[in-house]
C-alpha positions as CSV (number, residue, x, y, z in Angstrom):
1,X,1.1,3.8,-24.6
2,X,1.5,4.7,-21.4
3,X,-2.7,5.1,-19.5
4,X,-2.1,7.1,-16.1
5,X,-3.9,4.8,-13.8
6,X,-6.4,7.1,-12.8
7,X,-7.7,7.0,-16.0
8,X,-8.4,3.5,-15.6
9,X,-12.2,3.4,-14.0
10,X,-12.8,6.4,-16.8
11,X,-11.9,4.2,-19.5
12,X,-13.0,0.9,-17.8
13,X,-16.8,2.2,-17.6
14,X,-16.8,3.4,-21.4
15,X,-15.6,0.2,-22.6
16,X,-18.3,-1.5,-21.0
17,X,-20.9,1.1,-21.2
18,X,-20.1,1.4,-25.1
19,X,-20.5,-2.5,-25.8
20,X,-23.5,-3.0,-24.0
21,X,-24.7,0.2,-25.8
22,X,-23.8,-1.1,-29.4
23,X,-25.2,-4.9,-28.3
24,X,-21.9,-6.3,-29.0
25,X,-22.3,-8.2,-25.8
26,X,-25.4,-9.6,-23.4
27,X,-24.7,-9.6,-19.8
28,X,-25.3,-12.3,-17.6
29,X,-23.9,-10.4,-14.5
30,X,-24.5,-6.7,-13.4
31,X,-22.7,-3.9,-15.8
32,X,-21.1,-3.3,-12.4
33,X,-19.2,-6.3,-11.9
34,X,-17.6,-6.0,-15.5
35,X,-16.6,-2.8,-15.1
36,X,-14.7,-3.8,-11.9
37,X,-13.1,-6.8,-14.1
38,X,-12.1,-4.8,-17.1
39,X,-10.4,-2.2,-14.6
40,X,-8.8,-4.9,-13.4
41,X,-7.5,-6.7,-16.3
42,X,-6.2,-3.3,-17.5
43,X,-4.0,-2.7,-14.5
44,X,-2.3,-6.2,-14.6
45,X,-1.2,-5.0,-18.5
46,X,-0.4,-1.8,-17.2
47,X,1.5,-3.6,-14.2
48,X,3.6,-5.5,-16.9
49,X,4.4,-2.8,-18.5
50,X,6.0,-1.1,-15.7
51,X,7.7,-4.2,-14.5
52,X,9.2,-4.2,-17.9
53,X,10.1,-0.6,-17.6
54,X,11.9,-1.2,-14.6
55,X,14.1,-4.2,-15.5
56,X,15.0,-2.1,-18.5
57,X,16.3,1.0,-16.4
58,X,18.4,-1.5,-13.8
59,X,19.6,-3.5,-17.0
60,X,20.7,0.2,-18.5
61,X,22.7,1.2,-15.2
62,X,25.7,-0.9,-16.4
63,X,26.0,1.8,-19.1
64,X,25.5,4.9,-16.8
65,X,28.7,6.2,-17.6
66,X,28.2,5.5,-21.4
67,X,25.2,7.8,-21.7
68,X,26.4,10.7,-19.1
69,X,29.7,10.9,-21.6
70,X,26.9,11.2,-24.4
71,X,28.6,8.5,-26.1
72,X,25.4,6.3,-26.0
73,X,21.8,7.8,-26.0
74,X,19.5,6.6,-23.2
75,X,15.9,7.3,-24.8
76,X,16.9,5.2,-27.9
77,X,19.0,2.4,-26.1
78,X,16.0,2.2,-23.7
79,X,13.3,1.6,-26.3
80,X,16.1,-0.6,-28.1
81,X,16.4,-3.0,-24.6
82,X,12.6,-3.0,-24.3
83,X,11.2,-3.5,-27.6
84,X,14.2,-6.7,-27.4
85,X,12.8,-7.9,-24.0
86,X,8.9,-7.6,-25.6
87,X,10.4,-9.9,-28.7
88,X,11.8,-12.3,-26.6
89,X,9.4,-13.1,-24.0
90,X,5.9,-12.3,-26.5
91,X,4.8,-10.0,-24.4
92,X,1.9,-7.8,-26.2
93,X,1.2,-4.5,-24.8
């Protein structure tokens, strides 16, 4: 799922906000500081992702003329190439 990345501080905060809330974890540093981690740690997966995205799109230009001549259709081959790459290399998103 794709997280525009300006949701990121919104949904950062809430995690945080709603474990410490529900004691499912004790702090030994400021709520502060973790939220600036977790934002963090959620931009490198969402970083990943993108990367992924983008090697999938240059791999797919081979095939440009395929899919203008609607022989082949983009949106399926697309997911098709990535859910591949995510097999191959582990990657969890």
């Amino acid at each position: 799922m794709r997280i525009p990345k300006n949701w990121v501080p919104i949904l950062a905060k809430k995690i945080i906000e709603n474990l410490i809330s529900k004691d499912m974890i004790e702090t030994s540093v400021p709520p502060k500081n973790l939220i600036e981690m977790t934002e963090k740690l959620i931009m490198e997966e969402l970083i990943v992702e993108e990367k992924l995205n983008e090697e999938v799109r240059q791999l797919l230009k081979k095939y440009e003329s395929e899919i203008q001549r609607g022989r082949l259709d983009y949106r399926k081959l697309f997911e098709m190439t990535k859910h591949k790459l995510i097999k191959e290399r582990n990657i969890i998103l």
